[in-house]
Structures are given as C-alpha cells and as structure tokens.
N, C-alpha and C positions, 0 to 999 in steps of 0.2 A: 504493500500500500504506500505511494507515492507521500510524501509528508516536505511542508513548506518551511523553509529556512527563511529569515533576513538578514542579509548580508549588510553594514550597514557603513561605512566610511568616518575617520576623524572630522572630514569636512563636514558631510551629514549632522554629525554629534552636534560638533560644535554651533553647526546652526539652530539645530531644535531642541539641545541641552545646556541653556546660557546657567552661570556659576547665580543662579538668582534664590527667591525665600522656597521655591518649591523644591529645590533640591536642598535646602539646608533642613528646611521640614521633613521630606523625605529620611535623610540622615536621622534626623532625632526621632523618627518613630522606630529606626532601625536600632536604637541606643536603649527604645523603652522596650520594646519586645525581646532585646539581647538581655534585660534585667527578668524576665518572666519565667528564666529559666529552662524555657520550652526550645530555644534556637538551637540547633546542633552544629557548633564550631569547630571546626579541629583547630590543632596547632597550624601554625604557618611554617609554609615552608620554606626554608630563607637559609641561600646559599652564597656566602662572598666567597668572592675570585680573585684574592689580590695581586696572582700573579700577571693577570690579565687587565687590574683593576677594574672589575665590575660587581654587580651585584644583581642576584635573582630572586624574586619572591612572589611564592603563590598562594593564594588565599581561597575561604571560598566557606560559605555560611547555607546552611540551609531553614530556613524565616518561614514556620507554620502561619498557615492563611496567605502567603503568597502562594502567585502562579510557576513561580520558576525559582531558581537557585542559581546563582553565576561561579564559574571558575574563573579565575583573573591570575593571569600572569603578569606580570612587571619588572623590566630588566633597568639595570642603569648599567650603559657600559660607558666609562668616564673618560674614555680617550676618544673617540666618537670624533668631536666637536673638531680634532688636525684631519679629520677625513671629510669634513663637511655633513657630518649626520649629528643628530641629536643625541642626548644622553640618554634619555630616556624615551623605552617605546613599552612594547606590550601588547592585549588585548582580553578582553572578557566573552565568555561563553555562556549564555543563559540556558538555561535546561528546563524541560516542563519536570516541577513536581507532582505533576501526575502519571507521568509516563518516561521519561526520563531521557527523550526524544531532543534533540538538539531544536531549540526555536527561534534563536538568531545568534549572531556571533558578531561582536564590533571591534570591527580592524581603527581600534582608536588610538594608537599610539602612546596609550596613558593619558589620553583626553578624562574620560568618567575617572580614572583615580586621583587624578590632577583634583577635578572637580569635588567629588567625594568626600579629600583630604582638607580640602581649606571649609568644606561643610561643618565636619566637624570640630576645627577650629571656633567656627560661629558656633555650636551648638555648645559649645563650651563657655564659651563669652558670652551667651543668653543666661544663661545658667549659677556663671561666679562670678563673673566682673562687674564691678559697683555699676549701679543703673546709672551712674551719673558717668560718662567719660568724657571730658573734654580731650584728653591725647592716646593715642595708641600708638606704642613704640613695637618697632618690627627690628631684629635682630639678622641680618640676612637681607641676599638683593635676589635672589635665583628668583622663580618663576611661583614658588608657593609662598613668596615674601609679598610678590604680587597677589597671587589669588587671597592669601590671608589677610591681610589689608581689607581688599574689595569687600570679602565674606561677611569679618568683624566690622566695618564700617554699616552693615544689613541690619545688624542686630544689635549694636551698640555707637549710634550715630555719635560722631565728635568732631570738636571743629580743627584739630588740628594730629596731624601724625608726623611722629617721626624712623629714618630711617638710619641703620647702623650696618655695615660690613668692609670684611681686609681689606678690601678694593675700592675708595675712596668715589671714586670714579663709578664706578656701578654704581654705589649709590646715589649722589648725585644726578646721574642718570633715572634710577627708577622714582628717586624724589620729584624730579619733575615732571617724567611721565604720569603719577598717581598724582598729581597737583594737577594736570589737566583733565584725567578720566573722573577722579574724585569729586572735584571743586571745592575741595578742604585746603589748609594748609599745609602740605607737605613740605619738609627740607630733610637735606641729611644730616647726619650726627657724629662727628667724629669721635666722640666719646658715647662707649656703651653706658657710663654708671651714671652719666647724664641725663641720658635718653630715659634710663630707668626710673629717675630722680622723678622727671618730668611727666611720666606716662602712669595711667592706672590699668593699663592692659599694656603688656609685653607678649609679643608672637615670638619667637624663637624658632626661626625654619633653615637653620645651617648641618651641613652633614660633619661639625665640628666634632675630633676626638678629645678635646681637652673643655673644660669650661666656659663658655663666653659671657657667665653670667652670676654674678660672686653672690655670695648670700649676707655678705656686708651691705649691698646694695638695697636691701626689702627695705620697704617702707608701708605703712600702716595704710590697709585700702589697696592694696595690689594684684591686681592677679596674673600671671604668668601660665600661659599656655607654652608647650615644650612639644615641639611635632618633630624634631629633624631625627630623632635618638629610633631607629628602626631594624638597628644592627647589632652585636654583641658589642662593638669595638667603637660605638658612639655615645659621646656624652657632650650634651651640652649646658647644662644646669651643673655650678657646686650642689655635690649632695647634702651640704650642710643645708640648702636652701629644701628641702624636704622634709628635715625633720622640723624647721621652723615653723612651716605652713600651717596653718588655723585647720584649714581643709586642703585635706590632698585627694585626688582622684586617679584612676585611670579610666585607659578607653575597653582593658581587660584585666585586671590584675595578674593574670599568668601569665600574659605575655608582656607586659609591662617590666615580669618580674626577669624576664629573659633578654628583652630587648630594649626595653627604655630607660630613662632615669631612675624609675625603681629601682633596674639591677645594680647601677652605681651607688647609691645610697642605701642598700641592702651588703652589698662588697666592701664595702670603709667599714660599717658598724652605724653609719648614721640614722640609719631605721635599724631596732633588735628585729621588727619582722616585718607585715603588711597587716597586723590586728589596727583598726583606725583607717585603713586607706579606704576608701569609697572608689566605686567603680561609678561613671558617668550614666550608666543606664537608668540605677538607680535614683539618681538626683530627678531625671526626666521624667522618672515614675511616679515619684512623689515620695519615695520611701525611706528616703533619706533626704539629709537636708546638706543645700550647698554655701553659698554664703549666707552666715546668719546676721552679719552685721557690716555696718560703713567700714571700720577700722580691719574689716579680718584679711589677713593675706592667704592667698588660695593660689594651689597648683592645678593643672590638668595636664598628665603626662600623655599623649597619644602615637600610640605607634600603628594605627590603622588596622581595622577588623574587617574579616570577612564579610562579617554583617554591613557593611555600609555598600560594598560591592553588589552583593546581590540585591539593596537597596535602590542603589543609583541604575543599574542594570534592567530592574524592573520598571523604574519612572523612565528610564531612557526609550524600552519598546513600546509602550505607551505615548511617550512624545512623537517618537521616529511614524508610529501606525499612524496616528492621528493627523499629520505632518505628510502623507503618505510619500515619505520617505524612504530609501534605502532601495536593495535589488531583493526581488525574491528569486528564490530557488529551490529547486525542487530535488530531495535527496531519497 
C-alpha cells in the first residue's frame, strides 16, 4: 500500500516556520507534558570528534497525544566555514505514532533546532526573569546569540540589550544588526561583568570550555539562562554560580547532569547532589515554583530535549500542510 511522504526544504521551513510566540508556545507545552511523566525520552546520543573537530547529536522524544515523534540529527563540523559550508547542518524525521510509517522528513539544515533552541530560551525567560527587564545581556555573537535575543525580546520586552564576545568585531556587528531588526537599543560590550552588572536577563550561547561568566558577578534580581554547555567538555557558567542560585532548573536533570552546567558544578563539589534542582517542565506545570521574588537570582541550565524536536517537528507539518508547502512523495 502506497503511503505519502513530505519532503520539505530549509527554504520551505524557514518561510512557514518564522522563530515567533507559536513556536515558543509550542516549546513550552512540550516542557509541560515532559513534567507528566508520561513522555518516553531516551538518553541522547552525542558523539565529539575532536580529531576531526566536530560534533554529532541525536535526539528524539516520543509526546503521548501527538500525531508523530521526530528523530533529529545535528552535526556541527567546525572546520566547515575554510570550505565554504556551514557549521552546522542536520535534519528531522517525523514518524506516525500510530503506525510508525515515515510522514515527512525536513532537509532543514538545523533550521527547527536552530528555532526550537532559542524557544526554549524564551520559555525560560517567561518563566524566571523578573517581569520587569529593561536590558538583556547576550554573552556570544554566533547565530543563537541572535535567535536568543529575538526569542527573549517575545517574552520579556526591554528597551535596551547588550552584546559580549572574543571577537570584538562580531559583536559590534550583531549589535547593530539587532539594533535594526529589534528597534531597541542595542550596542556591544567589551566587558562581560559589565554587561552582567547592567542586565536582568543574561543569555549565554558560547561553545566556551572554560567560564565566561564568574559568580562574583550575581547581583540581586538576575536571571541567567546557560544554553551553549551540550557536550561533556563544555562549560560556561563558574559552578560557584549554581550553588548561589535562589532557583536553579534544568531543561532534564539527567542530562543536565551529563552534559550541562550541572555536570561542572556536580564535578568541583559545588552542588553535594541535584536534591533542590527543579526541572523546567515543572515550573510550566504549575508544580513547582520558579521565581518567587524581585531580588531572587535564578539559573536555567538547557542542553536541548528530544521533546522540543518532536514538538517543533509537529507544529512545522502542520504549518508546511497548511502553507501547502513542500514535495510529496510517494514510498
């Protein structure tokens, strides 16, 4: 019996999957249904290459009451960019959870994880960053320093941002790009503890192995989101600044405790365990609580869940049919 595929293109996504409130909504129902305990997640699969310098990771959540489940792969090969190709590519596969039948496949480059990941950054900044932000400091120029920005600018409007990274010049650069798309304030920052001083939301989206961000720095009313840490051998938060935290979260505890800042501040002694960490589901759910007051400083460590893929994957076929978008084919 002949069965229909959609085949669907980066370009396609990008045209019918912009980084907007339906796709951060999306995300956060994916974060409350991952607290239900009913989602079946496995570990991720996640492979560096450093002889090669890259890195592979596959993911992939199965979300009762959806139509489908995605498998998403995502590579970052870091040498790329002297050949003239990107660093990062990839694709997602959606699956019927009824039958288990392939029902479209998006040749997106890492477009929907691109998108996905700065989601969850907003879903986090909904969630623990003071209602009040006048600045939001971005730590990082790459491409999810961008999306992060745009996301948290959705969910916690401010009139002014600032940007920080090694490359002077890139920043500068993305400062004036987000000072045009945004129509906020944007400049760069040549001091991180600055930008810190100044901001009541910190994004952190560097693939930094050493700190970029000292826990002498906290100030009262902070909240720091930490998305870059996705690999054993990344860190970019002092671990000191974990165990200070009023509220600390992840986007999984176990894999947090493998792959994120958890594991560094589990590794020094700075946390004796994860008794007190709050997983982000739970905040979404109502079942716990996230920031309880103006003065508290709060963490949200994310290292990216299967569940947001097979989230963004399902709102993507839904855009792409409606859109009637993409190739069909018949397997």
């Amino acid at each position: 019996m002949a069965h229909e595929i959609k085949l669907v293109t980066e370009a396609e996504l990008r045209r019918v999957v912009p980084l907007d409130l339906d796709a951060i909504d999306c995300v956060e129902q994916a974060f409350e249904k991952l607290a239900s305990g009913q989602v079946v997640m496995p570990p991720v699969l996640s492979m560096a290459l450093p002889d090669i310098n890259a890195e592979v990771d596959a993911k992939t959540a199965y979300v009762p009451g959806l139509d489908g489940f995605a498998f998403k792969v995502s590579t970052g090969f870091f040498n790329n960019p002297a050949l003239g190709l990107p660093s990062l590519n990839g694709l997602m596969v959606l699956l019927s959870a009824k039958t288990g039948l392939v029902d479209a496949v998006f040749l997106d480059n890492g477009y929907l994880t691109d998108v996905r990941t700065a989601a969850a950054g907003a879903v986090a900044a909904r969630h623990l960053a003071p209602v009040n932000v006048s600045t939001i400091g971005v730590l990082g120029t790459g491409l999810q320093a961008r999306l992060q920005l745009i996301a948290a600018s959705k969910v916690r409007p401010a009139q002014n941002a600032l940007i920080w990274g090694r490359d002077s010049e890139k920043a500068e650069r993305l400062a004036k790009e987000m000072n045009t798309f945004l129509g906020i304030d944007v400049k760069a920052s040549s001091d991180p503890s600055d930008l810190v001083a100044q901001s009541q939301l910190v994004i952190t989206t560097t693939p930094a192995r050493e700190p970029v961000l000292s826990a002498d720095w906290l100030h009262k009313g902070l909240h720091i989101t930490a998305m870059g840490s996705d690999q054993e051998d990344k860190n970019e938060l002092d671990p000191a600044i974990l165990s200070r935290a009023d509220t600390l979260v992840c986007d999984r505890i176990s894999q947090c405790e493998k792959l994120g800042e958890l594991r560094r501040a589990l590794e020094t002694g700075h946390l004796p365990g994860t008794k007190g960490v709050l997983e982000l589901g739970t905040i979404v759910a109502g079942s716990a609580n996230g920031r309880r007051n103006d003065d508290d400083i709060t963490v949200c460590d994310l290292t990216g869940t299967g569940v947001q893929d097979t989230a963004i994957a399902t709102l993507a076929l839904g855009k792409v049919n409606r859109a009637h978008a993409g190739t069909t084919v018949t397997a």
